[in-house]
N, C-alpha and C positions, 0 to 999 in steps of 0.2 A: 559773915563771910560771903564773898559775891559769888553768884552767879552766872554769870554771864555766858551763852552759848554760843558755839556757831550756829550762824541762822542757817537755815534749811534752803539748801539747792533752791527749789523753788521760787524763797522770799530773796534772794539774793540777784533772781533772773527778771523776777517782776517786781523790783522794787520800783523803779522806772513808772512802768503801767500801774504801780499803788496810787503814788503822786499825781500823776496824770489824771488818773480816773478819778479821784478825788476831789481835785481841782473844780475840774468838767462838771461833775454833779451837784457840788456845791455852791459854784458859782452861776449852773443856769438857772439853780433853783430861787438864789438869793436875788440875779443878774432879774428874772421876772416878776419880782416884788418892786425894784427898784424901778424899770424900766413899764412895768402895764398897771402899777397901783391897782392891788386888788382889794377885793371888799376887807373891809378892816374883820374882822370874823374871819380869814384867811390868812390873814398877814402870819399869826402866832404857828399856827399849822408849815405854812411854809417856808416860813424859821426853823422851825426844828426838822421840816424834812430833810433841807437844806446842809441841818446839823450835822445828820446822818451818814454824810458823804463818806468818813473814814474808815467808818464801822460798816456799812453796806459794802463798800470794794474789798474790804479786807475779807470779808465772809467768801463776798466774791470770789475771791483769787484764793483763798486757801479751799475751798469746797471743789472751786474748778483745777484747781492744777498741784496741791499737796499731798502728799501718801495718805492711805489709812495712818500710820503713823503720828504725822504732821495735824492733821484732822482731830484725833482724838486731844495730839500733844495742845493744841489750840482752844480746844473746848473743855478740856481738864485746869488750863489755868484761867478759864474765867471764873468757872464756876465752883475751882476747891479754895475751903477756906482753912484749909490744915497746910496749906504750902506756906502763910503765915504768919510766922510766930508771934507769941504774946507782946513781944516788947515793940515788935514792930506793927502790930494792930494801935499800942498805947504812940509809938511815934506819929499814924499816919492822924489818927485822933485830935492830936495837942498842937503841931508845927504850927498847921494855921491860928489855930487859937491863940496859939504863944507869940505869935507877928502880932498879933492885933495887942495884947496885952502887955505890947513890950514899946511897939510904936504909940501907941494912943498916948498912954502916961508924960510921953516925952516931948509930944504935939501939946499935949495939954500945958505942960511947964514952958514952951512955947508962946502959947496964946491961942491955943488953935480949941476948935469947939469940939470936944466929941461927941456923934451922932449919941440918942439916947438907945435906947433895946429894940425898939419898935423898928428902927433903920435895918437891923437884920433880923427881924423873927417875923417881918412883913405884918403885922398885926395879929400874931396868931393868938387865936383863943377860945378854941375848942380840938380836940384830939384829928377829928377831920382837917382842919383847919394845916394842923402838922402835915399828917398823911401827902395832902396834898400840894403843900410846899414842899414837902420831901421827892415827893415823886417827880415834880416840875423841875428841879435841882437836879435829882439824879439821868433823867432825859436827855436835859437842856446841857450836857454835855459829858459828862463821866460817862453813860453808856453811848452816846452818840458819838463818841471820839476816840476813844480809848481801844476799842480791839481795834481797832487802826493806829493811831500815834505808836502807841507803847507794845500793841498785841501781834502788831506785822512789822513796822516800819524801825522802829529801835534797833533789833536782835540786826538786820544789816548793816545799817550803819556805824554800830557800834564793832562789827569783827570789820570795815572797814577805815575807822577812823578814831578805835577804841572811844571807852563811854562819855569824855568829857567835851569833846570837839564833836562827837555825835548829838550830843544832848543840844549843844550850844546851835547847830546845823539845823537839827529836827525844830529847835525853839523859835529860827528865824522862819521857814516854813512854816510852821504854827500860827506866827503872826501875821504871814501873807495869806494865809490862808482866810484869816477870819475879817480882811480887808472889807468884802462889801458890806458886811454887817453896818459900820460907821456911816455909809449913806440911807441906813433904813433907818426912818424913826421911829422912834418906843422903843431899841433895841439901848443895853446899857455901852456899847462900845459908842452909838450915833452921840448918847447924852455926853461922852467923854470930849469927843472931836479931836483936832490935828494937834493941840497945842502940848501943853507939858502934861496933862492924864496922857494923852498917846503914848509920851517917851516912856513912861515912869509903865504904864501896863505893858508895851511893849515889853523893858527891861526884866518886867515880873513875869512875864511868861515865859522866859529865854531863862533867868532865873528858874522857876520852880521845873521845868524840865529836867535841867539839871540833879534837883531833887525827887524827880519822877525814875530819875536814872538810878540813882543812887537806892532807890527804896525796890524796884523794878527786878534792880541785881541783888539785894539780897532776901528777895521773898520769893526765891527758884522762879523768877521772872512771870512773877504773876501780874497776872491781868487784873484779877479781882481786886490785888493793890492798888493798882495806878487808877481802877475807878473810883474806888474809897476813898485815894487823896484826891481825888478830880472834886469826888462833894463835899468834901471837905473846903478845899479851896478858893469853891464857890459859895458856900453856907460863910465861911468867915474871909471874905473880903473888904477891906476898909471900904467906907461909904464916902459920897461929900466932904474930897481932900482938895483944900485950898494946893498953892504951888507947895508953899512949906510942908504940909503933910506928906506931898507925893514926894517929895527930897527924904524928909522923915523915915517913908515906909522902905523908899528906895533903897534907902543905906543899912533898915534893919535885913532886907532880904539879901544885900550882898555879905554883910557879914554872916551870914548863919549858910551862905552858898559858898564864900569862903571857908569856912568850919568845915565844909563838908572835902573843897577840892581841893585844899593843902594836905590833907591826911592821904587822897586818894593819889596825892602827884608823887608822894615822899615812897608810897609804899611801892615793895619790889616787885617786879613783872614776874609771872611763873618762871621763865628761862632765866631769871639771874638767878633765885631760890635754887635753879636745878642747878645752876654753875658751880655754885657756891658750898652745896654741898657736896659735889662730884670732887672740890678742889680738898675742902675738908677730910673728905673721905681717903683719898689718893694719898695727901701728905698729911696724915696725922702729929698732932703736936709740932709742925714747923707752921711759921707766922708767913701770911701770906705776902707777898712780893708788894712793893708799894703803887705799881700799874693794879693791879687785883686789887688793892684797897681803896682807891680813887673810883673804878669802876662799879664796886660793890653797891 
């Protein structure tokens, strides 16, 4: 069952200055890696400060201008993990894992190589070893993005443009946003470049938004979700896709984004439910009019 709220006075008047300020901080931060080459020993640092842009304004703007209310509401869905539920801890877990395990096989009967373990587990092999790919994974963008994408900026655009066109809006933003990265080297978007990984990531990010949404509205709009699939997303991203793979992965994420927005297109808006039954109510045991059935 979704969730979905009116977003708060507040995040509705600053959603404007979220974007903006955003923007600004991410980009001068990224804009002087690019522009002054700084000691390589910096670089990594000022990538993830850079990261930080969504999460830092969003704190920003709800600490400076939302109710006690707003404040607490904010800070309850990062950090409860009973807003939840089991099935949807078990969805946020598999999705990505199930792309990888549904794309590869089919790459493979293709011709295509699949990366061996080492390609995502970065060579891990001691518990340290974990720890701190974990922590570098969950940093390097699930809390560095998330109480901004999903924790401020969603709940607007979505009671503006309801959740499918808002996802798709916030996903295209998403990806303008992570623009400079491509001209920093060592970073995995530069290793991609303009060609077909551009479109095929692009696509995936506009994509899995969609499913940020979807997961977003029915965990009472938790935050602590959208980070969870954020490391997720990140921990099981294909590696080393020739063009065929990026077509491959492309087509498994639109169908499983499909699965998700034909159920969500078909189902009925609150005010028909309430029509529907008001009409029900009213004329008991008569068939409704065939304008009323067309409209239903």
């Amino acid at each position: 069952m979704e969730n979905q709220a009116a977003a708060p006075v507040s995040k509705r008047k600053h959603i404007r200055t979220f974007f903006s300020l955003t923007f600004i901080f991410s980009w001068l931060v990224w804009g002087a890696i690019i522009l002054f080459k700084p000691a390589e020993d910096l670089i990594l640092p000022l990538i993830f400060l850079g990261a930080f842009g969504p999460t830092f304004v969003a704190i920003y703007l709800v600490q400076r201008y939302g109710s006690s209310a707003e404040k607490l509401d904010f800070w309850k869905r990062v950090g409860s993990f009973t807003r939840i539920n089991w099935k949807w801890y078990l969805f946020i877990l598999l999705i990505f894992p199930a792309i990888l395990f549904i794309g590869y096989p089919v790459y493979s009967l293709l011709g295509g190589e699949v990366p061996s373990a080492d390609a995502f587990t970065g060579g891990i092999e001691t518990p340290t070893d974990f720890i701190f790919l974990l922590s570098i994974m969950l940093l390097g963008g699930p809390l560095a993005e998330e109480l901004g994408w999903r924790g401020y900026a969603l709940d607007p655009l979505q009671q503006k443009w309801g959740p499918i066109k808002a996802s798709i809006v916030l996903g295209i933003i998403w990806v303008a946003w992570h623009l400079p990265l491509f001209f920093i080297e060592g970073t995995s978007q530069h290793a991609k470049g303009f060609g077909v990984a551009f479109w095929s990531w692009s696509f995936q990010i506009v994509a899995i938004s969609i499913i940020f949404t979807w997961v977003y509205n029915n965990t009472r709009r938790s935050i602590l979700a959208a980070v969870l699939l954020h490391l997720m997303a990140n921990m099981a991203y294909p590696t080393n896709l020739d063009p065929l793979g990026e077509a491959i992965f492309t087509a498994v994420r639109l169908l499983i984004v499909l699965a998700i927005i034909i159920p969500w297109i078909q189902k009925p808006k609150p005010e028909e439910k309430r029509s529907t039954v008001a009409i029900d109510a009213t004329l008991p045991g008569l068939p409704l009019p065939d304008a009323a059935l067309k409209n239903g």
